[in-house]
DOVEXTI-662717 format. One line per field, with one value per residue: residue number from 1; x, y, z of N, C-alpha, C in turn. Coordinates in Angstrom, 2 decimals, padded with zeros to 5 digits, always signed. Layout:
N
k	(NUM  ...);
nu	(X  ...);
nv	(Y  ...);
nw	(Z  ...);
cau	(X  ...);
cav	(Y  ...);
caw	(Z  ...);
cu	(X  ...);
cv	(Y  ...);
cw	(Z  ...);
% end
This chain:
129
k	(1  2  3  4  5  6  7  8  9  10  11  12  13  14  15  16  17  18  19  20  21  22  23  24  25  26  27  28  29  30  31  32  33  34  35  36  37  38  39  40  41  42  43  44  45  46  47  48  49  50  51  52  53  54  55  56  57  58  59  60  61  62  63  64  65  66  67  68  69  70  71  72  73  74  75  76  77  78  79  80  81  82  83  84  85  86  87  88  89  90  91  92  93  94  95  96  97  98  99  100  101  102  103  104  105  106  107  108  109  110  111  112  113  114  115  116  117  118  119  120  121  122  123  124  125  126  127  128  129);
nu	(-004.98  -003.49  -003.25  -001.39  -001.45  +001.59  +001.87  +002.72  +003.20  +002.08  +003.24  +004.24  +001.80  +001.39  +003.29  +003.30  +004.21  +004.72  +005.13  +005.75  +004.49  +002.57  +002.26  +000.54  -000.91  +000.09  -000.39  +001.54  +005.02  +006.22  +009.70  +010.73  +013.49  +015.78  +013.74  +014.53  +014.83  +014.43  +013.76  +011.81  +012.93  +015.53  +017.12  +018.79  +017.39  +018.12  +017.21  +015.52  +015.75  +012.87  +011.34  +012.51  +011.81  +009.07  +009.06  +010.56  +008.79  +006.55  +007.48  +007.73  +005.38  +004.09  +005.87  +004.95  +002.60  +002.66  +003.72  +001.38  +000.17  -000.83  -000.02  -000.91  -000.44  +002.51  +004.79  +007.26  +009.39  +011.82  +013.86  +016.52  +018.68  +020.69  +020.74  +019.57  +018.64  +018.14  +015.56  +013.88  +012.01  +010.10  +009.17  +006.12  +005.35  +005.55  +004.38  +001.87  +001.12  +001.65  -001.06  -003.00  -002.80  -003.20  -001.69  -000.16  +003.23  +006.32  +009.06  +012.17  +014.85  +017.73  +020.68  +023.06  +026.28  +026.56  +024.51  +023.53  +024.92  +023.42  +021.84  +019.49  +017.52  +016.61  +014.34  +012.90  +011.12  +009.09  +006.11  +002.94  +000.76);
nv	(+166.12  +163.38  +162.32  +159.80  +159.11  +156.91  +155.41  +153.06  +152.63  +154.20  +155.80  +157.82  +159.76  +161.54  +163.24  +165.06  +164.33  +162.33  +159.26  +158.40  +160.00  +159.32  +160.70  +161.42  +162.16  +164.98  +168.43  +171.00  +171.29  +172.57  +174.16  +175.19  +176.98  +177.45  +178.58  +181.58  +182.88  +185.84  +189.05  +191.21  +193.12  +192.14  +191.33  +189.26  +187.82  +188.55  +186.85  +184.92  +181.03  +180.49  +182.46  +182.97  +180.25  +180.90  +182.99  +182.00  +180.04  +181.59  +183.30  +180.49  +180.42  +182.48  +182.85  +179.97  +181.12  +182.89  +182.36  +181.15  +178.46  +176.12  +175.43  +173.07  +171.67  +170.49  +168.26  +167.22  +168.33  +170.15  +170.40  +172.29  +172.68  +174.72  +173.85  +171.13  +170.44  +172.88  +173.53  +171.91  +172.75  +174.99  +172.97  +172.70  +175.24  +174.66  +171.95  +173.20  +175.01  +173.20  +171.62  +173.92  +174.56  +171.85  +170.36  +167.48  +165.94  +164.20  +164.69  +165.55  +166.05  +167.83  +168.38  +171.03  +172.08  +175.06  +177.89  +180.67  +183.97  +184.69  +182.50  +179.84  +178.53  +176.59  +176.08  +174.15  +173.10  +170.84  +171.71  +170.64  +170.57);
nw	(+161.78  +163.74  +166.98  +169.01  +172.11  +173.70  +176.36  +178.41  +180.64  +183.90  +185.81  +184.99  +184.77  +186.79  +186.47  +184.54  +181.73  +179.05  +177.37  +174.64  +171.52  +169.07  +165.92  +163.07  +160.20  +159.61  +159.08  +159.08  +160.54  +163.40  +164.22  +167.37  +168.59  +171.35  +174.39  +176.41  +179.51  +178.38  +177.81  +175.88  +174.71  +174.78  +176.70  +179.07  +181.77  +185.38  +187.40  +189.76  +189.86  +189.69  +188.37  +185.77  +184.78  +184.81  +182.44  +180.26  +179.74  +178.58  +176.71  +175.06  +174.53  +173.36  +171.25  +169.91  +169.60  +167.71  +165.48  +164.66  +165.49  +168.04  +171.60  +172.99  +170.63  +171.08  +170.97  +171.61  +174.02  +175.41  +177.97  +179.10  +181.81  +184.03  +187.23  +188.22  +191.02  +191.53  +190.04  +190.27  +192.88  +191.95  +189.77  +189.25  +188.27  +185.56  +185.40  +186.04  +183.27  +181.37  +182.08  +181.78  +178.62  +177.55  +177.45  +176.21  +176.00  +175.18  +177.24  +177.88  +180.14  +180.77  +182.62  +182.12  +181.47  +181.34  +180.43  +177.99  +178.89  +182.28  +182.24  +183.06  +182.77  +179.55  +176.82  +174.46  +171.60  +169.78  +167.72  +166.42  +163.86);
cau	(-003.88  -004.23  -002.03  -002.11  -000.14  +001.79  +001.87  +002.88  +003.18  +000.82  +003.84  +004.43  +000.46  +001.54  +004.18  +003.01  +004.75  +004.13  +006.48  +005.71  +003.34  +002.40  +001.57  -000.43  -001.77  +000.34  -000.42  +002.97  +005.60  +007.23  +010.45  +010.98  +014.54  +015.71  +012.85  +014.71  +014.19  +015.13  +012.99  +011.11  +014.61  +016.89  +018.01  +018.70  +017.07  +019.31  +016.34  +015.83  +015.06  +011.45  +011.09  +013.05  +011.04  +007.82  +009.74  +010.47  +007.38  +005.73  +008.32  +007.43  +004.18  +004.29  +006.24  +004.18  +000.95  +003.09  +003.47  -000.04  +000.09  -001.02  +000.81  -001.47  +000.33  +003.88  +004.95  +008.36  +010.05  +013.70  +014.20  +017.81  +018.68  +021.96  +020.54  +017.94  +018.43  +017.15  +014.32  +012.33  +011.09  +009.47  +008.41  +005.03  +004.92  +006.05  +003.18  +000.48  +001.37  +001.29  -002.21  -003.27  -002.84  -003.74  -000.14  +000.06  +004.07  +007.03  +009.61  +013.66  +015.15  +019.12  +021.27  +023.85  +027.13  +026.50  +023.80  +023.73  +024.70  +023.15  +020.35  +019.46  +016.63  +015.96  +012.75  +013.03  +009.97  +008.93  +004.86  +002.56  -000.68);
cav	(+165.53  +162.59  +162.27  +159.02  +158.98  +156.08  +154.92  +151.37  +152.43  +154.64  +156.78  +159.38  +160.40  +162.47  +164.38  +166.27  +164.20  +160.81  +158.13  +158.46  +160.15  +159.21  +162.10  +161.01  +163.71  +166.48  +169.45  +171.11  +171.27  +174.02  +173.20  +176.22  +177.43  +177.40  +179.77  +181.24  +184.18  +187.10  +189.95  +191.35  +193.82  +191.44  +191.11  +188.32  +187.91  +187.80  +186.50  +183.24  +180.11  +180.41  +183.85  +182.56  +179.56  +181.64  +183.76  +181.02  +179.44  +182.63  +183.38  +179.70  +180.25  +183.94  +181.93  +179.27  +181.54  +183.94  +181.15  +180.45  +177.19  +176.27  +174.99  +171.74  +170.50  +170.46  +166.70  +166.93  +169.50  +169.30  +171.02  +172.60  +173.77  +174.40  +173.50  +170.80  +170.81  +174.93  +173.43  +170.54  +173.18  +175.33  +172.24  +172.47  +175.84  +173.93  +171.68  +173.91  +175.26  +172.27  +171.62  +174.69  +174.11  +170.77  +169.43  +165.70  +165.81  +164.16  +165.41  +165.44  +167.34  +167.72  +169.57  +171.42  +173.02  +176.45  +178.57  +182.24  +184.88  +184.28  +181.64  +178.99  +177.37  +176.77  +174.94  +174.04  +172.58  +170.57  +171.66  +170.27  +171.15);
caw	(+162.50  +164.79  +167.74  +170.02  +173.16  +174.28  +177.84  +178.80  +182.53  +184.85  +187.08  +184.61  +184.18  +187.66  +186.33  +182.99  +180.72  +178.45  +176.72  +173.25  +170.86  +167.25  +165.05  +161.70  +159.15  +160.54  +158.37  +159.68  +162.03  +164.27  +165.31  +167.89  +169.41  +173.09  +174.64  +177.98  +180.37  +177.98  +177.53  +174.80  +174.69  +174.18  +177.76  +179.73  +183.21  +186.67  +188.61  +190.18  +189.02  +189.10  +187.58  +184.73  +184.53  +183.96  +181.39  +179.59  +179.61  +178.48  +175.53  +174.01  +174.10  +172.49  +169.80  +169.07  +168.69  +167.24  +164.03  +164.43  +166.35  +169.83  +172.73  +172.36  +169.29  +171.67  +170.94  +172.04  +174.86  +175.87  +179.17  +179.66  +182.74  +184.98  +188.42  +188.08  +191.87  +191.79  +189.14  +190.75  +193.69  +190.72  +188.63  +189.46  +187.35  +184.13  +185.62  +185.66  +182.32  +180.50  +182.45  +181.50  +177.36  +177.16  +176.38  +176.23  +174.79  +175.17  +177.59  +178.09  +180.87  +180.98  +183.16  +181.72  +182.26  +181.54  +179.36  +177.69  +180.54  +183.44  +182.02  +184.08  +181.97  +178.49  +176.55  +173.12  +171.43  +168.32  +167.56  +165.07  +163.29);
cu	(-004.42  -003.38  -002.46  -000.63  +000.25  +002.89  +002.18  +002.94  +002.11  +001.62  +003.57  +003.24  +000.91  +002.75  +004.61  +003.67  +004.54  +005.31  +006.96  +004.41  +003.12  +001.73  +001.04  -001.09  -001.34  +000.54  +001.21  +003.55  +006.55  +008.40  +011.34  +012.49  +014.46  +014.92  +014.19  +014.50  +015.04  +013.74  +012.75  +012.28  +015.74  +017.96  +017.59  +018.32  +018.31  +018.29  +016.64  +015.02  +013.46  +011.15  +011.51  +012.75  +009.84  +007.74  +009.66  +009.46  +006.36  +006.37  +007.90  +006.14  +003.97  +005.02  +005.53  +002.84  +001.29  +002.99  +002.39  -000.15  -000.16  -000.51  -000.06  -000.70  +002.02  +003.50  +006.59  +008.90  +011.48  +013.85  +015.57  +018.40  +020.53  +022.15  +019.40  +017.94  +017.27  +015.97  +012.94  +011.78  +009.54  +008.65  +006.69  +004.41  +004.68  +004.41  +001.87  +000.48  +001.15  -000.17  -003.32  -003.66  -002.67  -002.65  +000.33  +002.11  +005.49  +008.03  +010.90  +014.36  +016.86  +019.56  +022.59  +024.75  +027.17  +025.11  +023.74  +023.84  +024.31  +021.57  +020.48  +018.69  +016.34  +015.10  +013.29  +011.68  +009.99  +006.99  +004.40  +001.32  -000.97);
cv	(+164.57  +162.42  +161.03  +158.87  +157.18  +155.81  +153.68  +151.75  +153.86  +155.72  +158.03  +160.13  +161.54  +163.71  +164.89  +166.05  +162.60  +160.41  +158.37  +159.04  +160.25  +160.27  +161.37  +162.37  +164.67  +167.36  +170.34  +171.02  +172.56  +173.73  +174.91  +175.96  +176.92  +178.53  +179.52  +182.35  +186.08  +187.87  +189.78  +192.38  +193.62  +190.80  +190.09  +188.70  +187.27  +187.11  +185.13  +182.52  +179.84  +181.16  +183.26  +181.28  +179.99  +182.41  +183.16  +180.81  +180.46  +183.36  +182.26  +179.68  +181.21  +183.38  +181.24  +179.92  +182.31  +182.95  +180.61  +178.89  +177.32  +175.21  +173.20  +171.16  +170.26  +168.86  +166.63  +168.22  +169.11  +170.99  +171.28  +173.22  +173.12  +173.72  +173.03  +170.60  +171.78  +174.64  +172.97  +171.84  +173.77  +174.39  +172.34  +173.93  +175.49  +172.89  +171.42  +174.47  +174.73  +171.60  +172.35  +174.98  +173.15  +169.86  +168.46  +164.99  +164.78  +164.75  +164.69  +166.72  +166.98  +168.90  +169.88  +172.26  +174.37  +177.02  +179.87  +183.07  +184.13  +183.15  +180.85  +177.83  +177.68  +176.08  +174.82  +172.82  +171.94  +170.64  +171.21  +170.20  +170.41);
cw	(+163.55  +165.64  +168.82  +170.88  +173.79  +175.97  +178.60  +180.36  +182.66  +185.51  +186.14  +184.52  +185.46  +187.45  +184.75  +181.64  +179.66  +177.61  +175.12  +172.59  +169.38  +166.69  +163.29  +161.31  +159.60  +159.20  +158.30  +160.34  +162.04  +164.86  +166.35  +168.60  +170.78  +173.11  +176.12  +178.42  +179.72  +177.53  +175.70  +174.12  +174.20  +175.28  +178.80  +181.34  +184.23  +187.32  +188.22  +189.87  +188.45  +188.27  +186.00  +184.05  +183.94  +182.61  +179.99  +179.16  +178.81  +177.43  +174.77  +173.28  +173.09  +171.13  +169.20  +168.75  +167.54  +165.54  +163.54  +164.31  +167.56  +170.59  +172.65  +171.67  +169.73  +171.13  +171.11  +172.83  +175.48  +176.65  +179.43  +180.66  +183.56  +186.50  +188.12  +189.81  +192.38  +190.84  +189.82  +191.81  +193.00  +189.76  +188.58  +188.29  +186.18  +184.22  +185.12  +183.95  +181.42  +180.81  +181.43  +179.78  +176.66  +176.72  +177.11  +175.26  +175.97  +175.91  +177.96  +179.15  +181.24  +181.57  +182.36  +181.98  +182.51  +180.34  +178.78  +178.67  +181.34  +183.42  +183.35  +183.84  +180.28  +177.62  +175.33  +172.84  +169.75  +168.56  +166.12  +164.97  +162.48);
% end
């Protein structure tokens, strides 16, 4: 697989996300669900925005290894959340995260009117190998 990111400007390199990225020779693709702060149970988290940020974050990943793919091959993320207000303090987790497993992808972040119970954030991912 060859992946080349495109960049025509310089701001976004500070905030964990890039314009466009060409995928060539992709063996497969993952196109994962909303990940959001629900247990391994089945039950949705009351906590606050950050908690449920990490949750998240830590459900997509458990998915994509779980398929036998790695967080690397993200090339598109679509951020849903109810309070991007209650988000940006937290963003820096999402951040580190994407720091953390090398992910050069694509990102969309919409606020939305409401989500399952008491969500607050949800990820949805397209990966590729």
């Amino acid at each position: 697989m060859e992946k080349r990111i495109i960049n025509p400007w310089q701001w976004q390199d500070a905030r964990s996300y890039v314009q466009a990225v060409e995928v060539k020779s992709v063996e497969s693709t993952l196109y994962v669900s909303g990940q959001t702060a629900i247990n391994a149970e089945g039950i949705s988290s009351n906590e606050d925005m950050k908690s449920q940020l990490t949750l998240a974050l830590q459900n997509l990943k458990q998915v994509i290894t779980e398929a036998g793919y790695e967080c690397s091959g993200i090339v598109r993320l679509n951020i849903y959340t109810t309070a991007t207000a209650e988000l940006w303090p937290h963003f820096n987790i999402f951040q580190e995260w994407v720091a953390l497993h090398q992910v050069k992808t694509t990102v969309t972040m919409l606020e939305v009117v409401s989500l399952f119970e008491t969500l607050k954030v949800e990820l949805e991912a397209t990966v590729v190998k």
